[in-house]
N, C-alpha and C positions, 0 to 999 in steps of 0.2 A: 610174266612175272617169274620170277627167279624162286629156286625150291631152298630154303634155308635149313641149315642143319644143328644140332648141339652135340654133346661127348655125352654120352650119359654112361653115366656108372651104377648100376643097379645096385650092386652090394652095398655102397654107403648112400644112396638115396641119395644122387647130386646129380647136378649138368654142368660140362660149360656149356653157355649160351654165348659166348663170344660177345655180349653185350658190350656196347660204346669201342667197339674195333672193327677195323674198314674190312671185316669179312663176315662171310654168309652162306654162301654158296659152300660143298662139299671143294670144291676147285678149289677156287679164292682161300679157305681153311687152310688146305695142301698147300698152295701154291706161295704163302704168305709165312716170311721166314719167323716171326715171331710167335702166330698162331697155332702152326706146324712143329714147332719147339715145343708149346703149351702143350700140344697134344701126344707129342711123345714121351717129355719129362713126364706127363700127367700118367699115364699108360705105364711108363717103368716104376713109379713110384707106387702104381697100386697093381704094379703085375699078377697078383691070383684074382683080381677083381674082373666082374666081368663089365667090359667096357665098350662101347660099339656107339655109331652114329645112329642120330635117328633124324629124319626129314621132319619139319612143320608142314609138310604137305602131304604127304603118303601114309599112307595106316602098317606101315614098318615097325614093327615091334622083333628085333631079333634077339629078345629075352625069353626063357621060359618061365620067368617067374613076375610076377605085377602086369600090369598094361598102361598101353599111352595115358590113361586117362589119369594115372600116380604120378605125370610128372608134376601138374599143378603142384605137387607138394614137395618135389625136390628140391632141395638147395640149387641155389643157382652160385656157384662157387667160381667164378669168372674172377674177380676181383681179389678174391682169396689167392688163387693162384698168382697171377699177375702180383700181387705185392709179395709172395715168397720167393718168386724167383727175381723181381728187381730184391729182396734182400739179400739173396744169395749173390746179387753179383753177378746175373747173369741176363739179365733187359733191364733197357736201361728207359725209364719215362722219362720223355722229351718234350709231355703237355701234353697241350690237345691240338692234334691238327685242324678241328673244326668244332664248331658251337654253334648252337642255335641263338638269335639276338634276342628272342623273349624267355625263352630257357634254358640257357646254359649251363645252369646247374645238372641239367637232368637230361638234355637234348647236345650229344658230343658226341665227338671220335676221339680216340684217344692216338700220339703217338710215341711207340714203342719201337725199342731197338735193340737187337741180339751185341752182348757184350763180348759174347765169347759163348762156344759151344761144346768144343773138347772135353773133357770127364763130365762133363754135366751130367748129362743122362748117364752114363752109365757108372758115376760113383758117389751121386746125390743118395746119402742112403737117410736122409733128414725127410720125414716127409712131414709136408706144412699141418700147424694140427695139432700137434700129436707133438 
């Protein structure tokens, strides 16, 4: 079984959890043009935050402040992000690539696509939110 990862950002008590997107894996995250966007728009828009991976499998905590057991109460801010940046114009939702037949609503992959990448990160000074 494969070691799944989130963004967690300590200072505002959030994660993404990449929830309803065909990633999971630290790899898959990287390797995934849409994901790997999320994760770097998300990082430059909170650059003094402290920000780092952390495994659903390993006792990885590279915070010095709270512990794994405080994520249960983080925001899970996937969704949040994802609809700031399709407002900004910069991923575009294309649906869902897949659905579950008895739960659809709640059992899905979502699919997303980079519009365009140039000044994004580096001149989004709008952070979602706020």
């Amino acid at each position: 079984m494969s070691i799944g990862y989130s963004l967690v950002n300590v200072t505002r008590k959030e994660q993404i959890l990449f929830s309803n997107l065909p990633v999971s894996t630290r790899h898959e995250i990287e390797s995934n043009p849409v994901s790997a966007f999320m994760v770097e728009w998300y990082r430059k828009s909170y650059s003094g935050d402290e920000i780092y991976f952390v495994s659903d499998t390993y006792e990885d905590w590279p915070f010095e402040a709270g512990s794994r057991s405080d994520l249960s109460a983080y925001d899970d801010v996937t969704d949040k992000v994802i609809t700031r940046l399709i407002d900004l114009g910069l991923i575009l939702d294309l649906g869902n690539e897949w659905e579950d037949e008895e739960e659809p609503s709640t059992v899905f992959i979502r699919s997303l696509a980079l519009i365009k990448t140039e000044q994004a990160v580096t001149s989004d000074q709008d952070k979602f939110g706020q």
